[in-house]
Jmol script that loads the backbone (N, CA, C; Angstrom):
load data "model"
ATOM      1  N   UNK A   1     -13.984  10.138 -26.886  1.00  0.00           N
ATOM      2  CA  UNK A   1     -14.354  10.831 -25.671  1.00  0.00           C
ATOM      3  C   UNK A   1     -14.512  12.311 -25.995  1.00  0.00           C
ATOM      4  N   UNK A   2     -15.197  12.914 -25.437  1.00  0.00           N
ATOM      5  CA  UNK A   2     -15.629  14.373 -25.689  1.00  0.00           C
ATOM      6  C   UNK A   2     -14.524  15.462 -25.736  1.00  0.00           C
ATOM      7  N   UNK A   3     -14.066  16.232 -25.976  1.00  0.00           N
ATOM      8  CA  UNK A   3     -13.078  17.270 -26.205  1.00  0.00           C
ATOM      9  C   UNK A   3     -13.210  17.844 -24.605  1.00  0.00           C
ATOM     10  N   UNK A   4     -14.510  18.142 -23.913  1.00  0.00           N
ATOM     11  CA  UNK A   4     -14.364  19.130 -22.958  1.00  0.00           C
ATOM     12  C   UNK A   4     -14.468  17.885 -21.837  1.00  0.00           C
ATOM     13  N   UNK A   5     -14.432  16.865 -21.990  1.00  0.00           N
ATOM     14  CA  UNK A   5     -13.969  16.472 -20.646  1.00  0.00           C
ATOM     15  C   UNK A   5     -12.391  16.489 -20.096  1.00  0.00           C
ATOM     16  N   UNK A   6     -11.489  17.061 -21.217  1.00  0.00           N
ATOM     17  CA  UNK A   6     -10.159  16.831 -21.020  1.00  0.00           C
ATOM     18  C   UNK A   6      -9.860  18.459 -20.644  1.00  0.00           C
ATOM     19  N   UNK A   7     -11.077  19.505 -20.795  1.00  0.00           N
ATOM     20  CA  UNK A   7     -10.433  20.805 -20.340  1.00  0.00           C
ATOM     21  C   UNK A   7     -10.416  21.113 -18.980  1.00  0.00           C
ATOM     22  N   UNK A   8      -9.303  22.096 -18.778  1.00  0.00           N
ATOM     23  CA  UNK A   8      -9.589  22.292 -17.504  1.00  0.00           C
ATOM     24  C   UNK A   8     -10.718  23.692 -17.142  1.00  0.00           C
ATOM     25  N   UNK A   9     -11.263  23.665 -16.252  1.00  0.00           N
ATOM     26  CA  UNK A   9     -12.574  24.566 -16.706  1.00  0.00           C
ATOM     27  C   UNK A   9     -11.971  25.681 -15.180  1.00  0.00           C
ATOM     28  N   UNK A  10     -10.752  25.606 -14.433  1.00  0.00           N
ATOM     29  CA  UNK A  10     -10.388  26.841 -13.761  1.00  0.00           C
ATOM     30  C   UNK A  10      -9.682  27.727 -14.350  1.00  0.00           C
ATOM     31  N   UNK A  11      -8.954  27.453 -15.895  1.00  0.00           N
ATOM     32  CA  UNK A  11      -7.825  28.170 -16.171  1.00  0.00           C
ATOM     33  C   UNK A  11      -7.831  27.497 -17.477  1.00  0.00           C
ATOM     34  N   UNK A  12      -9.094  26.745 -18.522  1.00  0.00           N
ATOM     35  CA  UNK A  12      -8.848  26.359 -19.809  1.00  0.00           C
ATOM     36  C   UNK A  12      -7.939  25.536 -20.260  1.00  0.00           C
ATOM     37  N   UNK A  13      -7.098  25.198 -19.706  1.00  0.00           N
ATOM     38  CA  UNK A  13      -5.780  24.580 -19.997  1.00  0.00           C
ATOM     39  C   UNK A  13      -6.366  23.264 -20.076  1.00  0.00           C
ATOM     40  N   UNK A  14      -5.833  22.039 -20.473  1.00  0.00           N
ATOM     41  CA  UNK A  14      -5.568  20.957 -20.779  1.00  0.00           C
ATOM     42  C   UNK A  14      -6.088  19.761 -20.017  1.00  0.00           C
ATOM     43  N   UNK A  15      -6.269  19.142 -19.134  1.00  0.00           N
ATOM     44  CA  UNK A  15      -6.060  17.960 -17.845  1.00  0.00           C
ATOM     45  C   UNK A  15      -5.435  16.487 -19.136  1.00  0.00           C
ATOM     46  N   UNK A  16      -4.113  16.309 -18.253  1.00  0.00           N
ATOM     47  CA  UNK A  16      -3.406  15.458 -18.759  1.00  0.00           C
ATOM     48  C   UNK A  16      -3.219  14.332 -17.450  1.00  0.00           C
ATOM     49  N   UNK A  17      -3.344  12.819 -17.368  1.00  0.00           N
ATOM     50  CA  UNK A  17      -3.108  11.979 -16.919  1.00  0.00           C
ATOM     51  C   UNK A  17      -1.482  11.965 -16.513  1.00  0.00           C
ATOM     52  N   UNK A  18      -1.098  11.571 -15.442  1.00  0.00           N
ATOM     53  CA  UNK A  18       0.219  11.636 -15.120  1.00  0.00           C
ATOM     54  C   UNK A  18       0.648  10.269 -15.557  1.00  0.00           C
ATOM     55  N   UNK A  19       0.494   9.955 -16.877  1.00  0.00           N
ATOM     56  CA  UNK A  19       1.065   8.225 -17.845  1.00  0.00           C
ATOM     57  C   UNK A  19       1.715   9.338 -18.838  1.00  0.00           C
ATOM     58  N   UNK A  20       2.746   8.345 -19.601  1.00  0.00           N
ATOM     59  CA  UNK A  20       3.267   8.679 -20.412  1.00  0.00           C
ATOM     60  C   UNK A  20       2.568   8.022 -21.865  1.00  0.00           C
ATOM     61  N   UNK A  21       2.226   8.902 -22.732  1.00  0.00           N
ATOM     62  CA  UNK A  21       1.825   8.063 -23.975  1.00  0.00           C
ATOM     63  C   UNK A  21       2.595   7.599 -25.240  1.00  0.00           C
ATOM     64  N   UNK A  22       1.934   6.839 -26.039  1.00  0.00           N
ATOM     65  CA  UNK A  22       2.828   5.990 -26.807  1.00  0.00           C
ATOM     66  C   UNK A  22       3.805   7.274 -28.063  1.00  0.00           C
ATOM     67  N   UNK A  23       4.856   7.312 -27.864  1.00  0.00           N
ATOM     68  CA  UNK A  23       5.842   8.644 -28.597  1.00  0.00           C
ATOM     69  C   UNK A  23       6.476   9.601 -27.700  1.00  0.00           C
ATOM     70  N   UNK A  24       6.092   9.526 -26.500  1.00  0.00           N
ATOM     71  CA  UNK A  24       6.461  10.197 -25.487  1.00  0.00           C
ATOM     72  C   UNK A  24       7.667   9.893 -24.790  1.00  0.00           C
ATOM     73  N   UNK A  25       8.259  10.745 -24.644  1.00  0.00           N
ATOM     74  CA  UNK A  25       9.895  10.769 -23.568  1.00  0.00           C
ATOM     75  C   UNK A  25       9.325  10.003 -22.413  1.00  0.00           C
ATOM     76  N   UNK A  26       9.968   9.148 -21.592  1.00  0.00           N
ATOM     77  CA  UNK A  26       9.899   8.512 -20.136  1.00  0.00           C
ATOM     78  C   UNK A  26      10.972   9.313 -19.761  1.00  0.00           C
ATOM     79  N   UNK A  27      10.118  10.567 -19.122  1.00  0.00           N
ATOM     80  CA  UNK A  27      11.189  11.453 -18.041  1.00  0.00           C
ATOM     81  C   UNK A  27      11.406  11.161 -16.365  1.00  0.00           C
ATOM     82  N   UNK A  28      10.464   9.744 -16.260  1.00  0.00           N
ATOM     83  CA  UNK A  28      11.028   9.325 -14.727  1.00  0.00           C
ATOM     84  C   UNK A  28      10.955   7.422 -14.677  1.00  0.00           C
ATOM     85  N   UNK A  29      11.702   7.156 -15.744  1.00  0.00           N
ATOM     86  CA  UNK A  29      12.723   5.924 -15.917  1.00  0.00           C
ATOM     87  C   UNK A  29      13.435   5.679 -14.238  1.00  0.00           C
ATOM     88  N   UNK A  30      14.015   6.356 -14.046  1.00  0.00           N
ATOM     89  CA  UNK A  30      14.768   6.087 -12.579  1.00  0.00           C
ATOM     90  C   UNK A  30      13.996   6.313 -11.696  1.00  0.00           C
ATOM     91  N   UNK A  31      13.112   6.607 -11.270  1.00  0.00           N
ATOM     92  CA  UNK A  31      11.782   6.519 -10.253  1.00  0.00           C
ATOM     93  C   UNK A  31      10.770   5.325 -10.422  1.00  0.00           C
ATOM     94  N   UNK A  32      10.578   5.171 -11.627  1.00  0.00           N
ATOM     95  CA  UNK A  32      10.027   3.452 -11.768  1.00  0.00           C
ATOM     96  C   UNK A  32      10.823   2.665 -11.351  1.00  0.00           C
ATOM     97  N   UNK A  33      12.083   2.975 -11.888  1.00  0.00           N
ATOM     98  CA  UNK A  33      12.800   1.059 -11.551  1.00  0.00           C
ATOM     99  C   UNK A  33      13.534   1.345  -9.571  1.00  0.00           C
ATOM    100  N   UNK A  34      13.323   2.305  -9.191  1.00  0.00           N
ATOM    101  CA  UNK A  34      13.424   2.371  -7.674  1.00  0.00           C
ATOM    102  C   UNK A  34      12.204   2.025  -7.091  1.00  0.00           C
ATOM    103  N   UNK A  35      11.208   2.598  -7.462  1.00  0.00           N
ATOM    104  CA  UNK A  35       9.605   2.324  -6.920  1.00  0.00           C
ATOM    105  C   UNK A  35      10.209   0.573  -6.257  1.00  0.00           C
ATOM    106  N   UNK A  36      10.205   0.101  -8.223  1.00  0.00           N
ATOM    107  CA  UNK A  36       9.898  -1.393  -8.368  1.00  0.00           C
ATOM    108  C   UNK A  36      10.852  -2.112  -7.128  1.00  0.00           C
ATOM    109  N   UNK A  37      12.120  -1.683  -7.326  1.00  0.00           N
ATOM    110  CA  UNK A  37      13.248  -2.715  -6.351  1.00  0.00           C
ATOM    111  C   UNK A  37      12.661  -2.337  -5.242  1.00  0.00           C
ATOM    112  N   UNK A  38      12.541  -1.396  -5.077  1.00  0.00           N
ATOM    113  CA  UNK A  38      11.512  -1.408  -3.189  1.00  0.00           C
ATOM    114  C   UNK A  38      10.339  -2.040  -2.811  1.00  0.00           C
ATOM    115  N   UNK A  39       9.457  -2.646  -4.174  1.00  0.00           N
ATOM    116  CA  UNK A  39       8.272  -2.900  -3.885  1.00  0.00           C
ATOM    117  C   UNK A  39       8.102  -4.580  -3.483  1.00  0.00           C
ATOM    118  N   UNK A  40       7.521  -5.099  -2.725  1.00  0.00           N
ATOM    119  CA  UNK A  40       7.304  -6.489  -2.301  1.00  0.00           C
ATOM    120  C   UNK A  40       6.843  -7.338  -3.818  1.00  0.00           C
ATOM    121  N   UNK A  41       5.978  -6.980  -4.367  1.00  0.00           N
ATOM    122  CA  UNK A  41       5.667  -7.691  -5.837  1.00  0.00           C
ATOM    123  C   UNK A  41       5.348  -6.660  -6.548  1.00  0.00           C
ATOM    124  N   UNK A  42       5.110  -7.139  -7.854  1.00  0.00           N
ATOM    125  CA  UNK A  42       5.054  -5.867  -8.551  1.00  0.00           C
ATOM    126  C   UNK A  42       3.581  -6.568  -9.538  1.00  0.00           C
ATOM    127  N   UNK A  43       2.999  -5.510  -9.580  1.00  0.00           N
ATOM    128  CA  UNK A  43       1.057  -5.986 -10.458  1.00  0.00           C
ATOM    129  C   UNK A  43       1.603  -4.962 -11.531  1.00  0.00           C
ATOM    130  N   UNK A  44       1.369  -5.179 -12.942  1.00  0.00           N
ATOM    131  CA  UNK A  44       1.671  -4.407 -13.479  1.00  0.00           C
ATOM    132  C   UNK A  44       0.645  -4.824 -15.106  1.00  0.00           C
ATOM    133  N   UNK A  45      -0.268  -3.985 -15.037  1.00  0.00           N
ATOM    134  CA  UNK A  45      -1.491  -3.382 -15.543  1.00  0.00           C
ATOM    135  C   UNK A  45      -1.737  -2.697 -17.388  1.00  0.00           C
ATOM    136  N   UNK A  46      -2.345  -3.725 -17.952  1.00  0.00           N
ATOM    137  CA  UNK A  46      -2.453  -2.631 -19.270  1.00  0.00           C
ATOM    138  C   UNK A  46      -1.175  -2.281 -19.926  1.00  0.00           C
ATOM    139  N   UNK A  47      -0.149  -2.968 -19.966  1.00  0.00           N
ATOM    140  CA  UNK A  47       0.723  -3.134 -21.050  1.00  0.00           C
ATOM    141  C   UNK A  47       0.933  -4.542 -21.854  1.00  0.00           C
ATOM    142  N   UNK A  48       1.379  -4.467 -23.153  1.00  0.00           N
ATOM    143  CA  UNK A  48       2.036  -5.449 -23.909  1.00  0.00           C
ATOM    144  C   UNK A  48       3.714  -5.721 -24.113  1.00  0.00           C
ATOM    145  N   UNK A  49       4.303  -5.043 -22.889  1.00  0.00           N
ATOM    146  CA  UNK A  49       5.660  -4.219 -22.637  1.00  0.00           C
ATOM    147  C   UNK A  49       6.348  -4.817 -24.241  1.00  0.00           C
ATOM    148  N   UNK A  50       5.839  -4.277 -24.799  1.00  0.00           N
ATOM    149  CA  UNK A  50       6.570  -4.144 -26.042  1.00  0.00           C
ATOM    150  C   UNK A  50       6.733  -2.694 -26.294  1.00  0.00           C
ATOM    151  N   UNK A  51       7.332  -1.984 -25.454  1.00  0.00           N
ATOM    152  CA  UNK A  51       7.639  -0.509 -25.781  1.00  0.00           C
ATOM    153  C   UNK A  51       8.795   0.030 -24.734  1.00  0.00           C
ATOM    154  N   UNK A  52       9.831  -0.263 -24.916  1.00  0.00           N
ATOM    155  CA  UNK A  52      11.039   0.660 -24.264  1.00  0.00           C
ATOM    156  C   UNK A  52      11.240   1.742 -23.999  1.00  0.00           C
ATOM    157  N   UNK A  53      12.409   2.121 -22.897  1.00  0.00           N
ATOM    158  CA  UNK A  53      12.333   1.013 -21.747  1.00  0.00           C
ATOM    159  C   UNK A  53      11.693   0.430 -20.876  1.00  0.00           C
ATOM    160  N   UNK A  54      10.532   0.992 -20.644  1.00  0.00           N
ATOM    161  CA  UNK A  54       9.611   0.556 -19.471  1.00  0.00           C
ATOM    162  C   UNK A  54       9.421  -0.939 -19.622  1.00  0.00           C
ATOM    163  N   UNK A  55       9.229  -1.350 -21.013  1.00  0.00           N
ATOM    164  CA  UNK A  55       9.607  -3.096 -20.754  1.00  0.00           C
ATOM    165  C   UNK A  55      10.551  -3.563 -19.875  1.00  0.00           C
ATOM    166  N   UNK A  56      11.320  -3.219 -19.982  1.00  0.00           N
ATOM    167  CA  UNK A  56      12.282  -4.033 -19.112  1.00  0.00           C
ATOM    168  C   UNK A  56      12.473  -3.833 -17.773  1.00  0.00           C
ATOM    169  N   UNK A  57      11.561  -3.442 -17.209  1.00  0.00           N
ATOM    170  CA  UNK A  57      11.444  -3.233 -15.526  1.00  0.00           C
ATOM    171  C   UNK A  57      11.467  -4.614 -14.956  1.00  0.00           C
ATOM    172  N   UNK A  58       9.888  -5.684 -15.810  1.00  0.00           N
ATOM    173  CA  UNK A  58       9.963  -6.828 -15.340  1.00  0.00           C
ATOM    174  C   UNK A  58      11.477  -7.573 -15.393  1.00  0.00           C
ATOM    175  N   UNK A  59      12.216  -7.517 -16.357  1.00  0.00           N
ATOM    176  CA  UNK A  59      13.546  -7.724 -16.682  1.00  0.00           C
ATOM    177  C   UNK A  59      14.467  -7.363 -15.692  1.00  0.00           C
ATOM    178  N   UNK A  60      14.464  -6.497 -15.189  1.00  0.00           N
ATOM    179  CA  UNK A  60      15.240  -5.831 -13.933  1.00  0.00           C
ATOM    180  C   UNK A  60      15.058  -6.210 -12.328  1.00  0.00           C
ATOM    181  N   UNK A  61      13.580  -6.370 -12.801  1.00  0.00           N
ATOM    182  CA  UNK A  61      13.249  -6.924 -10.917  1.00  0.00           C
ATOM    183  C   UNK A  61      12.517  -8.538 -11.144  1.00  0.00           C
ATOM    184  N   UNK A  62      13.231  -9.368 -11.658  1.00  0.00           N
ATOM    185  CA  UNK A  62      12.708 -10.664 -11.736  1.00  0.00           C
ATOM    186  C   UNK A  62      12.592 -11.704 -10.879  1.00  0.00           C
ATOM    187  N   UNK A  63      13.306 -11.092  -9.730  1.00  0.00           N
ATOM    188  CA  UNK A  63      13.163 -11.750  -8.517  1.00  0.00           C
ATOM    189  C   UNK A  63      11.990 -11.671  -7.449  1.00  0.00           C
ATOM    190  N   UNK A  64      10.913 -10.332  -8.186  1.00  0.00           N
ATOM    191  CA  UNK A  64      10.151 -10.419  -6.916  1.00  0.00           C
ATOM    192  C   UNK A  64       9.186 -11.125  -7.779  1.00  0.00           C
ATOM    193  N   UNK A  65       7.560 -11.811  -6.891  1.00  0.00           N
ATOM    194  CA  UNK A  65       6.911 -11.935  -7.469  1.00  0.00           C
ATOM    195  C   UNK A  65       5.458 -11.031  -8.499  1.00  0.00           C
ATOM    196  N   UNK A  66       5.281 -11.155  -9.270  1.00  0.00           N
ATOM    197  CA  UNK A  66       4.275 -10.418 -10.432  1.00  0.00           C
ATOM    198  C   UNK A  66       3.377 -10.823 -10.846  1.00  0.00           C
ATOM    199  N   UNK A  67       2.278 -10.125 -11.200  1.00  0.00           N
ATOM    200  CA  UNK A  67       1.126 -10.100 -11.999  1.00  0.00           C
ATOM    201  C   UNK A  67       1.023  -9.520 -13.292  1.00  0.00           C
ATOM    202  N   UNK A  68       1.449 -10.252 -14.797  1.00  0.00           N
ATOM    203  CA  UNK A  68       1.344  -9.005 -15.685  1.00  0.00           C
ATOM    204  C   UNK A  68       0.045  -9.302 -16.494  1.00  0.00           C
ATOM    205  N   UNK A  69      -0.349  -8.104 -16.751  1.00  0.00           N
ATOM    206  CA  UNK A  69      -2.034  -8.362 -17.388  1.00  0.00           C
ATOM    207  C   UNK A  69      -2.448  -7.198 -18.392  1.00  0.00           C
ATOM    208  N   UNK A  70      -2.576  -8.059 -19.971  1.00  0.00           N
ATOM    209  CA  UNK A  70      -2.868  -6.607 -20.684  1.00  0.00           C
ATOM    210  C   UNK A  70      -4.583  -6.934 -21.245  1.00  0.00           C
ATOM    211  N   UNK A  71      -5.197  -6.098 -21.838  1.00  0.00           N
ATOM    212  CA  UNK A  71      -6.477  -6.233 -22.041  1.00  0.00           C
ATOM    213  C   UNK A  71      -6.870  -7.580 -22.852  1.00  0.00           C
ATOM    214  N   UNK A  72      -5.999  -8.164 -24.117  1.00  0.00           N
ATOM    215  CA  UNK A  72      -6.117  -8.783 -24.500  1.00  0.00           C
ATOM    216  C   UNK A  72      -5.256 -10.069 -24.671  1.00  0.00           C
ATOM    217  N   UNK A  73      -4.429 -10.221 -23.325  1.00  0.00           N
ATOM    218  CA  UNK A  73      -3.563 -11.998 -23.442  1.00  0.00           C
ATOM    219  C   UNK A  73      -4.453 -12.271 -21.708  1.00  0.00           C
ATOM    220  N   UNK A  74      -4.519 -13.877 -21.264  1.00  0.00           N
ATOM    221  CA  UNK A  74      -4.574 -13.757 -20.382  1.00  0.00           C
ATOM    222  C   UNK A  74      -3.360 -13.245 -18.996  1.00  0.00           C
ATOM    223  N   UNK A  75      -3.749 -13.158 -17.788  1.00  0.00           N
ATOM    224  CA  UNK A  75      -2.415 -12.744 -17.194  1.00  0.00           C
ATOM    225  C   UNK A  75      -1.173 -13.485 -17.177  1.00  0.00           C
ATOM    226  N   UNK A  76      -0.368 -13.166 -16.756  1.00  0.00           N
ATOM    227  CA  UNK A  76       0.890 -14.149 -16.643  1.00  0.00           C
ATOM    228  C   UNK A  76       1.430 -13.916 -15.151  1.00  0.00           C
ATOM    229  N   UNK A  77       1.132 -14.689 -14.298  1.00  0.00           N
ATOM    230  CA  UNK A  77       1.793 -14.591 -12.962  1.00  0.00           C
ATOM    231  C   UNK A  77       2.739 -15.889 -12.263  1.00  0.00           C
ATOM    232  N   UNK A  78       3.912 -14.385 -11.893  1.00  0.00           N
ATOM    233  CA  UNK A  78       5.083 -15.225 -11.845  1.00  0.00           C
ATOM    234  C   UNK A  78       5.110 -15.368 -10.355  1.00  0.00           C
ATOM    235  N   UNK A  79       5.730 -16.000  -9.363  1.00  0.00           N
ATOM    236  CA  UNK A  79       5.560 -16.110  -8.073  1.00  0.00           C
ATOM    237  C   UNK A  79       6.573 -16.799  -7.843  1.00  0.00           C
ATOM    238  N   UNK A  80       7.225 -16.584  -6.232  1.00  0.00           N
ATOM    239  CA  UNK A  80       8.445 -17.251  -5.860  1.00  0.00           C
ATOM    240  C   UNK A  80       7.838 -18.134  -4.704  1.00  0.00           C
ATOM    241  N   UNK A  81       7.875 -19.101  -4.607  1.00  0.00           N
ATOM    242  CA  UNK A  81       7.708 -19.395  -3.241  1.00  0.00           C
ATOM    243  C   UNK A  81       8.590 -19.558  -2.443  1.00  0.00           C
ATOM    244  N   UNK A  82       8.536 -18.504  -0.832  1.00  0.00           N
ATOM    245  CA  UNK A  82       9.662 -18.514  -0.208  1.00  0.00           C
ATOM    246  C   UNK A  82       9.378 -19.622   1.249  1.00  0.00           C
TER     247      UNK A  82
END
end "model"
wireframe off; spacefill off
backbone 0.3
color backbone group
């Protein structure tokens, strides 16, 4: 991708996605896994959760129902019927 689509063109600086990338600190660990326990199901997008901790969210909230889907397995959806 081009270098200047990532600048910011009011003040030069940077434009960074609010994701964390792969080597990066998870500085809001406790805001995900609250999101999740509050959320009715959880869809959860573009991982191989082979990267800690954020793997283990599904691990944590296994009771609700999910959608997990990475670019290359098909999805895996788990569902409760109540």
């Amino acid at each position: 991708m081009d270098a200047e689509f990532w600048k910011c063109h009011c003040g030069n600086g940077l434009i960074k996605p609010d994701t964390v990338f792969f080597g990066e600190p998870v500085t809001k660990m406790e805001e995900a896994i609250m999101y999740a326990e509050e959320a009715d199901a959880l869809l959860i997008l573009g991982t191989s959760l082979q990267v800690y901790p954020v793997a283990n969210i599904p691990m944590l909230i296994k009771e609700k129902p999910m959608i997990i889907t990475n670019y290359d397995q098909p999805p895996l959806i788990i569902c409760q019927i109540l």
